[in-house]
MIKOLSE-416969 format. One line per 2 residues: number of its first residue (from 1); their letters; for each residue x, y, z of N, C-alpha, C. Coordinates in Angstrom, 2 decimals. Layout:
N
NUM	a	X Y Z X Y Z X Y Z | ...
END
This chain:
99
1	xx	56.38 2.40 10.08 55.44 2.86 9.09 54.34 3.63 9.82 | 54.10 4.95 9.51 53.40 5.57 9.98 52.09 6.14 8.61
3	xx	50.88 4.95 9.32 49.61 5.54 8.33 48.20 6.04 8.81 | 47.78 7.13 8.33 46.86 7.75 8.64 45.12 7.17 8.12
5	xx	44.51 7.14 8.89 43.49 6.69 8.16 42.06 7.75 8.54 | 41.61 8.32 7.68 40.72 8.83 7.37 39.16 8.37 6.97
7	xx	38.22 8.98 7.43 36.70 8.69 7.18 36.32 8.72 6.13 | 35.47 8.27 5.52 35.39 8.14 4.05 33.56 7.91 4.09
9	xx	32.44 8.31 3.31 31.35 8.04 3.32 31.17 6.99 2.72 | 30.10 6.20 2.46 30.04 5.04 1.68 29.53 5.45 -0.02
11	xx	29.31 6.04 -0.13 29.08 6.89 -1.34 30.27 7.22 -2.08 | 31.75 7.78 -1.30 32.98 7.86 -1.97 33.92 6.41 -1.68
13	xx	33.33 5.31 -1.03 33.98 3.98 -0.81 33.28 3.24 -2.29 | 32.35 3.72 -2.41 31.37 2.52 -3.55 31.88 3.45 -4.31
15	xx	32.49 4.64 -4.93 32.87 5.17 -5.97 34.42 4.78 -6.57 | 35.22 4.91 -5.19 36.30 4.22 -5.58 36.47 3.10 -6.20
17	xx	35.63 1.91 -5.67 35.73 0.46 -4.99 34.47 0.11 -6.55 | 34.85 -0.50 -7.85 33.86 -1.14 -8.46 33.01 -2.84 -8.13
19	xx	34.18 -3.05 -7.10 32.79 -4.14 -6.26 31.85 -3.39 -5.28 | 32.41 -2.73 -4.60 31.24 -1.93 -3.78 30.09 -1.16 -4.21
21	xx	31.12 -0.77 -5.89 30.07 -0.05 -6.14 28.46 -1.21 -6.86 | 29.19 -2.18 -7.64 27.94 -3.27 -7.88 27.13 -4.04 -6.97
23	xx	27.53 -4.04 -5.44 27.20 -4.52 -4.36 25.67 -2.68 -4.47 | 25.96 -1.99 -3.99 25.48 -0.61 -3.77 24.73 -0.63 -4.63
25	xx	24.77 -0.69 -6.23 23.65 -1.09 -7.57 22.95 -1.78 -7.01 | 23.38 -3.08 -6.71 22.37 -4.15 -6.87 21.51 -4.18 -5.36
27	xx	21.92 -3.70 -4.95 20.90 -3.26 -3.40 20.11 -2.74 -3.55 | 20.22 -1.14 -4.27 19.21 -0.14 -4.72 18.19 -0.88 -6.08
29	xx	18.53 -1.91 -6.51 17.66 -2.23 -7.72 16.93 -3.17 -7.28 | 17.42 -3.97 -5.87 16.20 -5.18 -5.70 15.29 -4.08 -4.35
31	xx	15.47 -2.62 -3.95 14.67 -2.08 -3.12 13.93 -1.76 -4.41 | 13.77 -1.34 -5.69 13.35 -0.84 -6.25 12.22 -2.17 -7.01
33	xx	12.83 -3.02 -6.96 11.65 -4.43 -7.02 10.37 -4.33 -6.34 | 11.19 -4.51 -5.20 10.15 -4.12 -3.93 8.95 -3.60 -4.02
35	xx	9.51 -2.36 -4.16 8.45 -1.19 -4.41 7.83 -1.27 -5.44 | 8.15 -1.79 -6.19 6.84 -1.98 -7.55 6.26 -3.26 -7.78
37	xx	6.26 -3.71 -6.64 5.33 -5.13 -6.51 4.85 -4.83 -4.98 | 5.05 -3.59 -4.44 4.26 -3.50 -2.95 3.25 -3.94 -3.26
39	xx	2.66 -3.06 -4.18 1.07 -3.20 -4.17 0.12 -3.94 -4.42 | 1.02 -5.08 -4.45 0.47 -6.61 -4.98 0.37 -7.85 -3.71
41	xx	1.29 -7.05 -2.68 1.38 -7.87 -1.78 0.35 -7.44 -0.25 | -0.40 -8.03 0.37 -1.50 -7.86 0.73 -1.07 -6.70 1.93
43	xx	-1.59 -5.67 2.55 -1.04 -4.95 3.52 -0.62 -5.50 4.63 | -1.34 -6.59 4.65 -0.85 -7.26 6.36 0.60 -7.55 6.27
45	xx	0.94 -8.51 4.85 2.22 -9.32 4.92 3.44 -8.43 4.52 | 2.94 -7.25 4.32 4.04 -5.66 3.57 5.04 -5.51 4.55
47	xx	5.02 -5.67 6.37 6.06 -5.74 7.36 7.09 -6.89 7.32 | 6.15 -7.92 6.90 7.20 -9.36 6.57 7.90 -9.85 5.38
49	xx	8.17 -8.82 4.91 8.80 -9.16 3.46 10.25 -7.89 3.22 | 10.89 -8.19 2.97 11.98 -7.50 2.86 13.02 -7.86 1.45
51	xx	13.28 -6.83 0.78 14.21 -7.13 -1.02 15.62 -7.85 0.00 | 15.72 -8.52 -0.74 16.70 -9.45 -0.99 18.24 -9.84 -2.38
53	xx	19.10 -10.52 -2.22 19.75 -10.36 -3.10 19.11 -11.06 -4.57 | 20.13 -10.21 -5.69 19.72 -10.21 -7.25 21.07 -11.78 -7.58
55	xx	20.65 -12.32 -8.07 21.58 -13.38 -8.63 21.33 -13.56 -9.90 | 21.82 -12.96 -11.32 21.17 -13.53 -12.56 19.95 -12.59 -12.68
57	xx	19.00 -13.66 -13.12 17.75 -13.42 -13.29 16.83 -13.68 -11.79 | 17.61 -14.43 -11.48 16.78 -14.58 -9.70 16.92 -13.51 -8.45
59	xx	15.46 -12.94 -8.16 15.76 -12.25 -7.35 14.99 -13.12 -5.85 | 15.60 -12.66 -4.57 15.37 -13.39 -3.50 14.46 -12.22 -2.35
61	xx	13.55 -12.79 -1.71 12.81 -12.20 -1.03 12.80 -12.18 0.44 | 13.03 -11.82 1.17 13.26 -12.21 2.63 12.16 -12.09 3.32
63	xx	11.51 -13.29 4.05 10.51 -13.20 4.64 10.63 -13.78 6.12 | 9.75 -13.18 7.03 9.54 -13.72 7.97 9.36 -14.62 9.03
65	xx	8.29 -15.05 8.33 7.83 -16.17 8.87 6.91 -17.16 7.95 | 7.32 -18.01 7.75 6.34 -19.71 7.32 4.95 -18.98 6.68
67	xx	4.16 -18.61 7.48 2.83 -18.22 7.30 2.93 -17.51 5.81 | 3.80 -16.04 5.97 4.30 -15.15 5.22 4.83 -15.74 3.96
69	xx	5.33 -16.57 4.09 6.31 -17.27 2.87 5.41 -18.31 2.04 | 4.15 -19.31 2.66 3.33 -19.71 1.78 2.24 -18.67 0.93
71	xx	1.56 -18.00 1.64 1.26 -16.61 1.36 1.58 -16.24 -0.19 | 2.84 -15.83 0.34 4.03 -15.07 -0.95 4.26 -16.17 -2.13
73	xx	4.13 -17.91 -1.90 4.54 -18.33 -2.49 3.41 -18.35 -3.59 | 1.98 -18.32 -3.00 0.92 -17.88 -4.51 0.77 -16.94 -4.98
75	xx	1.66 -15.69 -4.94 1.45 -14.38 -5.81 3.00 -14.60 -6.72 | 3.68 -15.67 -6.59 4.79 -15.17 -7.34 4.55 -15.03 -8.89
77	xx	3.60 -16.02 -9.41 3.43 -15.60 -11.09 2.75 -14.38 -11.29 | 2.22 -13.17 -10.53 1.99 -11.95 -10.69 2.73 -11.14 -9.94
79	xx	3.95 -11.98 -9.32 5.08 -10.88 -8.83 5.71 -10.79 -10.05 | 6.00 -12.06 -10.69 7.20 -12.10 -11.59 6.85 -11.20 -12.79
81	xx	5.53 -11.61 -13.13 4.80 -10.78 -14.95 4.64 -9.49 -14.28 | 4.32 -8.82 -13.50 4.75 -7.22 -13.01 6.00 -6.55 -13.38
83	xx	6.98 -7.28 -12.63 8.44 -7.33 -12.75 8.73 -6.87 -13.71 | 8.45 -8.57 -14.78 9.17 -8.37 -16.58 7.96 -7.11 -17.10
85	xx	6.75 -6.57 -16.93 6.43 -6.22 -17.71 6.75 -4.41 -17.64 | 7.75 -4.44 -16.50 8.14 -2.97 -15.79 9.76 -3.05 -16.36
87	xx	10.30 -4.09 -17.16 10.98 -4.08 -17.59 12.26 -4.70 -16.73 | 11.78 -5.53 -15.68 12.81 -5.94 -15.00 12.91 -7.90 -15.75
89	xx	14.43 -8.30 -15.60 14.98 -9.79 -16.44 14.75 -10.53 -15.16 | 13.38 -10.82 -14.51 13.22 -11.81 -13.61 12.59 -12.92 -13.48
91	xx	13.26 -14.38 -13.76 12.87 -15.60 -14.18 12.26 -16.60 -12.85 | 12.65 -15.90 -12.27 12.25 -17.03 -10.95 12.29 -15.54 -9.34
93	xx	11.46 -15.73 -8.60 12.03 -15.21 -7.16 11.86 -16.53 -6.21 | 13.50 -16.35 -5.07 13.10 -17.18 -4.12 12.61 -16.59 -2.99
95	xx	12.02 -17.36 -2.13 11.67 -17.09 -0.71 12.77 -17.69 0.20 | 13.21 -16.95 1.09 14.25 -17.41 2.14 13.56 -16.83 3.63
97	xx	12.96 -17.67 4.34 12.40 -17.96 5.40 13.44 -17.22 6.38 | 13.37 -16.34 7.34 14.50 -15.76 8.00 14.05 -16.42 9.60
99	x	15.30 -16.73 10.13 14.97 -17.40 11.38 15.55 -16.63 12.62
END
């Protein structure tokens, strides 16, 4: 069996591919979280926070470090009412401490 395999961008892999392509959605929609709750999150802690995966209604936040993550854990009821009121279905965010 003789097969050729060719380069492919990820743009025509997530087009083919309808898991790749909902993997590729849901990446671009929790960067887009992100960004519309930057400005809520204090400038210092803006390096230690990173979008995370969408599950449901739960979206997950990736943080840094401990410090960062209690921090984050008292803005979440004006992360979340931002969110829903920008029109995003978000009932809860977690924090996942990155080690």
């Amino acid at each position: 069996m003789n097969r050729r395999h060719h380069a492919v961008t990820l743009q025509q892999a997530s087009q083919e591919s309808p898991t790749l392509a909902n993997l590729v959605a849901l990446t671009r929609d929790s960067s887009e979280r992100l960004r519309a709750v930057e400005s809520l999150i204090p400038a210092g802690l803006r390096a230690s926070v990173q979008a995370g995966p969408i599950e449901g209604p739960t979206w997950c936040l990736l943080v840094k470090n401990n410090a960062a993550a209690a921090k984050l854990r008292q803005l979440l009821p004006a992360l979340q009412a931002h969110l829903r009121s920008r029109g995003w279905d978000v009932n809860a965010i977690r924090l996942k401490v990155q080690t």
